[in-house]
Residue, then its C-alpha position, 0 to 999 in steps of 0.5 A: x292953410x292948404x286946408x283953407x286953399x282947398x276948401x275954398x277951391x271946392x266951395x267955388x267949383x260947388x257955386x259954379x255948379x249950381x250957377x248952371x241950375x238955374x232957370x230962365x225967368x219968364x220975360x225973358x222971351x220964350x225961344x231965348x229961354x228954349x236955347x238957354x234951357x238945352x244946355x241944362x244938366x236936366x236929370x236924369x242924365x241923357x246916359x240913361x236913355x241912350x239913342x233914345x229921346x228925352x221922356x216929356x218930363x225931362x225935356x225943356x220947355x220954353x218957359x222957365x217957370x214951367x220947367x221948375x214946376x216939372x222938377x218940384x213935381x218930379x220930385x213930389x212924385x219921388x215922393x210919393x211912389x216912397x210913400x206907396x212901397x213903404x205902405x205896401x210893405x207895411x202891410x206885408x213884410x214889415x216886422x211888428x216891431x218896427x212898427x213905431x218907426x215906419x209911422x214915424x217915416x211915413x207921416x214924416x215923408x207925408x208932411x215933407x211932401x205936402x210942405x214941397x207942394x205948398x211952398x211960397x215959390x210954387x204958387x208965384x210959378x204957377x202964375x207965370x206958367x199960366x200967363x206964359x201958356x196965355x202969351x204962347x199958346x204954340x208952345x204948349x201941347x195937350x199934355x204940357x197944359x193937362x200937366x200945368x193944370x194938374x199941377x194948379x188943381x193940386x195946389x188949389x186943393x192943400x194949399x190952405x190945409x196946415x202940414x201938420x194937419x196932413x201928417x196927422x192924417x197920415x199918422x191916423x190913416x195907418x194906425x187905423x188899419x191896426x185899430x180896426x183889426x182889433x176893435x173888429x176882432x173884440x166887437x169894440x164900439x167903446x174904442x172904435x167911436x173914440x178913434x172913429x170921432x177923431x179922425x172925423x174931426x181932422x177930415x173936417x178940419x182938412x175939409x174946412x180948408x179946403x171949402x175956403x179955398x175952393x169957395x165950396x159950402x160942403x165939407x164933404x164935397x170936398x173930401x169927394x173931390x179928392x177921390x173923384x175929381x170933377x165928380x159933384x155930390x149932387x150928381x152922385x145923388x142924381x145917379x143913385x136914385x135912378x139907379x136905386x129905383x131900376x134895381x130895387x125892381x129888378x131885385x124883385x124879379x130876380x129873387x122871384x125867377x131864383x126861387x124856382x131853381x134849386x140852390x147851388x152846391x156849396x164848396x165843401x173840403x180843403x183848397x191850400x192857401x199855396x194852391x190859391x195864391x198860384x191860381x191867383x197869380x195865374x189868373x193876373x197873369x191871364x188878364x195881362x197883369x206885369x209880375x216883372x213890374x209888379x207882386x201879389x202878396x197876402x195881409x191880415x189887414x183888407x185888400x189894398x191896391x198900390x205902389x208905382x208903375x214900375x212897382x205895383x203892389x196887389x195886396x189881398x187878405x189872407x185865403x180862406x182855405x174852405x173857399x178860394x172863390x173869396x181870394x180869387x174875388x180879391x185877386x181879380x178885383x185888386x188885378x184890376x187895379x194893377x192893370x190901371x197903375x201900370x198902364x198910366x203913361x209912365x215913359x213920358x211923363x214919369x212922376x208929374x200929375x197929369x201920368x196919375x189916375x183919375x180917382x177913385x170912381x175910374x179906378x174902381x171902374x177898372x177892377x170892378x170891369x175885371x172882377x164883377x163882369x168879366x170875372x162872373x160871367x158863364x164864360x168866365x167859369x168855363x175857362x177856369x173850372x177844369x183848371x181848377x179841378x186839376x189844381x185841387x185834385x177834385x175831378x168830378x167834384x159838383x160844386x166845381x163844374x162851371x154851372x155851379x160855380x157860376x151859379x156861386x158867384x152870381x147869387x142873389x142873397x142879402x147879406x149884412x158884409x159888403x164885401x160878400x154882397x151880390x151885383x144887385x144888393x152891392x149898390x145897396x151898400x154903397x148907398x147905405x154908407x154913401x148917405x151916412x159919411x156924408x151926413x157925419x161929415x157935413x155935421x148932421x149925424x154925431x158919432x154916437x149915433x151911427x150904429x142906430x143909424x147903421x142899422x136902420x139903413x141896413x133894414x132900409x137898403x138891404x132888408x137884414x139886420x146886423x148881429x153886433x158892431x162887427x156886422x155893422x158900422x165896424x165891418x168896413x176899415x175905410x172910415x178907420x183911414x180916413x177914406x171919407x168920400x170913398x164909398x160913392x166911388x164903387x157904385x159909380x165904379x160900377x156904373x162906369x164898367x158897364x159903360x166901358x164895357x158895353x163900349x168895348x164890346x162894340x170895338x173888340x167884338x164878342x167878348x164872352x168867347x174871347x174870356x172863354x180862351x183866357x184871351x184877355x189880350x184885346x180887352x187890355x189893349x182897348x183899355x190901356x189905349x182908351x183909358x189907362x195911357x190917357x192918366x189926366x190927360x183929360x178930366x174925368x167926364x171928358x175922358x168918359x165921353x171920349x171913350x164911350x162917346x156919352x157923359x156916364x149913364x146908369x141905364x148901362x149897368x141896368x141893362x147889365x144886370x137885366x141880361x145876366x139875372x134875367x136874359 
């Protein structure tokens, strides 16, 4: 009977508690409802910030069903960021034999987070934000209605895809980087295109959903939209024959101009692999990378950005020791990634939609800015090759002075890998698998025919033809994870870094002395002002218009060009 007394006693202390969670509804008037939500034990607890402010996320807002929103995504958000760690270090220091049981944790959480986004209240919330913010327009800022239109552009996006859909994804997505690893080593298009044609089928399905949603016909619009928010296929398309045009000529002049000047001196001898992960390290440091919030670590799988703010993960494939120019190159790339994760607006407005990215094509933008411009120009090897002479005790040694390893790192040569291309034929590339993704999945290429048509667009784009499955259709692990709708992004990526830079120039002043001191400082500050801090506060070509004072313009990456092969 005390047992009962007290259980009792606590069951009522327990429903009392959470009789004081509750939110106002809408209706109830905007300021009443402002006074009511004051009082709320909103989380995190004051305590946690102490003489300071509430961060947005956790302050109250004068309509009730907003601020639910805010706690869902506040918790999707939670969700997420698991989601990344729990990735990275599946990639890193995950023991093989767990392999089974993190799949299992991470589709898991996939599926709890999607189910979390999709719920029945979430869409009944939404609407009563929406005609709250009509009614009281005074009481939301910029970043509340950024925020509530996120919110709304993700539900709009899954709320007509099956969760069960979405944990297979997940499930396909990490089992195809351990597939690809295998049917790369064996040359295996027996297996590969059996893997290859399930994940295209679940991308269409998803993809289907979605158009359905969205009133849209493509398929694969839809899976852009997903890493290019606001971004059409048609404009991608539109973008890629001018500039396909402008540096097919180019690409003619410069292999002209380049055969009149003696090849450059190849890396010879042994670089440590401990050696080039310091020099790595030193180097995200230099660009204003945060190792207190963030590491650089070594995969046998490909290069991968990811993790938090407060937590970003860089991962690059394991060196090479005949030639830490490839490490150094995914390094920077991957440090310009980190430097966007963890310049997003995280104080404020932690974990909800509108302190995200903007896709694939800004992100992108940013490491490509690092790594192809910055990282390739003459100044750039002014800076680092003593230092580099120094770490490898090879004085004197001709194929480091900064001539040379600027004349590496800038030549023009076709190659069949991607990863290895110049900043000319990269386009290429791009273009090649751009065309052939969107075809596979708007259904007018089968599976069984891609290594022909690889190889055709190869010999097309390129001018070279691959050796095997391995140079061609399986060197990339990006259709192997189901990144459909990737690969446009590196090309507008580019496109948008040259933009941005030629932009900043105009701002910060001559930049090519300031990268000859290491000093990266006012290129960060410029980019965490002007894009990194904004997260979705604006849609992409607004935010683009805003920094660089004009919609995106592929006249810029060509004058780039001209000015390093050329000038």
């Amino acid at each position: 009977m005390k047992f009962l007394a007290f259980l009792k006693r606590l069951l009522s202390g327990t429903a009392s508690f959470f009789r004081s969670l509750r939110l106002p509804r809408v209706g109830q008037g905007g300021r009443k409802a402002a006074r009511q939500l004051k009082d709320l034990p909103l989380p995190p607890a004051p305590d946690l910030y102490p003489g300071a402010e509430l961060p947005k996320q956790d302050q109250a807002h004068p309509c009730g069903s907003y601020m639910k929103l805010k706690l869902r995504f506040r918790d999707i958000g939670r969700e997420n960021g698991i989601i990344e760690i729990l990735g990275r270090d599946f990639l890193t220091a995950m023991p093989s034999g767990a392999y089974a049981s993190r799949l299992g944790q991470i589709t898991y959480l996939f599926r709890r987070m999607h189910e979390d986004l999709i719920s029945a209240d979430v869409s009944q919330l939404l609407s009563e934000a929406r005609a709250h913010e009509f009614a009281h327009p005074e009481e939301w800022d910029e970043w509340d209605r950024a925020n509530l239109r996120e919110m709304e552009r993700l539900y709009r996006n899954y709320c007509h895809v099956d969760p069960v859909l979405m944990e297979r994804r997940a499930h396909l997505s990490f089992e195809g980087r351990r597939r690809h690893q295998r049917v790369l080593a064996e040359n295996d298009w027996e297996t590969a295109k059996v893997f290859l044609q399930e994940q295209i089928d679940l991308h269409r399905r998803i993809a289907d959903a979605r158009c359905s949603a969205n009133d849209e016909d493509s398929p694969y619009q839809m899976l852009v939209q997903e890493y290019m928010p606001d971004i059409r296929v048609e404009d991608i398309e539109k973008w890629f024959d001018k500039l396909g045009v402008a540096l097919g000529k180019l690409r003619e002049e410069v292999l002209e101009k380049q055969s009149y000047r003696p090849e450059p001196v190849p890396l010879t001898g042994f670089y440590s692999a401990e050696g080039q992960m310091w020099l790595n390290r030193a180097l995200l440091k230099m660009i204003g990378f945060d190792f207190n919030r963030g590491g650089l670590y070594e995969t046998g799988h490909n290069p991968v950005e990811g993790g938090t703010p407060d937590d970003t993960r860089l991962v690059i494939k394991c060196v090479d020791t005949a030639n830490f120019l490839d490490s150094m190159k995914s390094a920077l790339h991957e440090g310009g990634h980190g430097l966007y994760i963890q310049g997003l607006p995280r104080k404020e407005w932690r974990y909800q939609p509108v302190a995200s990215d903007l896709g694939a094509a800004m992100h992108e933008s940013q490491a490509l800015l690092v790594d192809m411009i910055l990282g390739r120009m003459p100044e750039f090897f002014d800076y680092l090759s003593p230092r580099v002479e120094g770490l490898f005790h090879r004085m004197g040694d001709l194929a480091l002075t900064p001539e040379n390893l600027y004349a590496l790192r800038t030549r023009v040569q076709p190659t069949v890998n991607r990863r290895h291309a110049d900043a000319i034929t990269y386009f290429s590339h791009i273009k090649m698998r751009f065309d052939i993704e969107r075809d596979l999945i708007d259904g007018r290429l089968e599976v069984k025919d891609l290594p022909e048509r690889w190889i055709e667009g190869m010999e097309r784009e390129v001018g070279i033809r691959p050796n095997g499955y391995a140079e061609g259709c399986l060197q990339d692990v990006h259709w192997f994870v189901g990144k459909f709708g990737y690969f446009p992004s590196y090309a507008v990526g580019f496109m948008t870094a040259a933009q941005l830079y030629y932009t900043m120039s105009d701002v910060v002043g001559d930049i090519p002395p300031l990268i000859r001191r290491g000093n990266f400082a006012p290129i960060k500050d410029w980019l965490n002002e002007n894009i990194h801090e904004k997260g979705r506060l604006l849609k992409w070509d607004d935010l683009l218009e805003e920094a660089t004072g004009m919609p995106l313009d592929p006249s810029y990456l060509v004058r780039h060009l001209q000015e390093r092969y050329l000038g």
